[in-house]
TITI-537850 format. One line per 3 residues: number of its first residue (from 1); for each residue y, z, x of C-alpha. Coordinates in steps of 0.001 Angstrom, whole numbers, always signed. Last residue first. Example, Ala and Ser with C-alpha at 12.3 -4.5 7.8 and 13.67 -1.06 7.14 Angstrom:
2
2> -1060/+7140/+13670 | -4500/+7800/+12300
This chain:
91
91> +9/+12057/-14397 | -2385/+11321/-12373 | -1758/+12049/-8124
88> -694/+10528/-4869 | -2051/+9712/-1375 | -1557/+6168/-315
85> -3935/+5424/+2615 | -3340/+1534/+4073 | -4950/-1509/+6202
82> -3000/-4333/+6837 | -3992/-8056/+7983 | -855/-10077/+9293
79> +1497/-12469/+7786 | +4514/-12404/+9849 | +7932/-11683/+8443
76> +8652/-10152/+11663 | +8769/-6612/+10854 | +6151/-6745/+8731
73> +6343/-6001/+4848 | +4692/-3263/+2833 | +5985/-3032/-506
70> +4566/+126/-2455 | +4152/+191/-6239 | +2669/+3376/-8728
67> +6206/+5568/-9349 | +8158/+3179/-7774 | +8741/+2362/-3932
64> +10586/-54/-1655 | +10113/-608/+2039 | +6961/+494/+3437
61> +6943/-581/+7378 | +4224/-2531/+8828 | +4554/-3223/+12756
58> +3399/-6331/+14590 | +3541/-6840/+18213 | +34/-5998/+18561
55> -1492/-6689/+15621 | -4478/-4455/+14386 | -2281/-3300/+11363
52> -1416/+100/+9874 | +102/+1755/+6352 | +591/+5028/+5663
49> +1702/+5501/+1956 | +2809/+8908/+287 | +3721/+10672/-3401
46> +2572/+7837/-4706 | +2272/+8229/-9227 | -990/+7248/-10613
43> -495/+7103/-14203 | -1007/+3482/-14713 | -3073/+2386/-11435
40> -1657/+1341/-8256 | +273/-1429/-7288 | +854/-2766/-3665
37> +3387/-5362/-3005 | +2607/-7167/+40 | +5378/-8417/+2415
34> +4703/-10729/+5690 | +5554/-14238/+4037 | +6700/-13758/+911
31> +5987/-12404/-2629 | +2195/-11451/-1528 | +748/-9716/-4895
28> -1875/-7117/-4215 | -4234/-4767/-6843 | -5275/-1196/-6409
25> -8107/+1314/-7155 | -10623/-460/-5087 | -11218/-1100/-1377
22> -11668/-3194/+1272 | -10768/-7109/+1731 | -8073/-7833/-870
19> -6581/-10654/-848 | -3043/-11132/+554 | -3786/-14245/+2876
16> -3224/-11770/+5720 | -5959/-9829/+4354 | -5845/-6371/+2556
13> -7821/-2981/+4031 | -7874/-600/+1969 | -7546/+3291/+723
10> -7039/+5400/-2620 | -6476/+8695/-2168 | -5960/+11465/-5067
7> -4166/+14757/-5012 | -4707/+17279/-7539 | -2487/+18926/-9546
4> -1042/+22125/-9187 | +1086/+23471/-12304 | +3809/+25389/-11817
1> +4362/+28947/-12469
């Protein structure tokens, strides 16, 4: 029988600037304009990651993933506020 674990959610809001303006649990690197690279605690592996923004013509899609890292980026290379929900669990 396998073992359940227990999800965990860590939430935010992050800047345009790429600071982080809600939340804990998480630190943000901006490697160009419109991306932010989420990372996550060791041990915390994503399992998912919604991610919005209040722009109109702007939408967030998560491009790569590793076990605890997300890349958000905008579709028009536009830096924009986003806010996120990435459910996972501890390893």
């Amino acid at each position: 029988m396998r073992r359940r674990r227990n999800k965990e959610v860590i939430a935010g809001r992050i800047n345009a600037n790429g600071t982080i303006a809600l939340g804990e649990g998480f630190t943000v690197r901006k490697p160009a304009a419109g991306q932010y690279l989420l990372t996550f605690p060791q041990g915390f592996r994503i399992l998912s990651v919604v991610a919005a923004t209040g722009s109109v013509n702007t939408v967030i899609f998560s491009g790569s993933y590793t076990e605890n890292t997300c890349l958000l980026s905008t579709t028009t290379a536009t830096d924009t506020f986003v806010s996120f929900i990435a459910v996972g669990y501890q390893t």
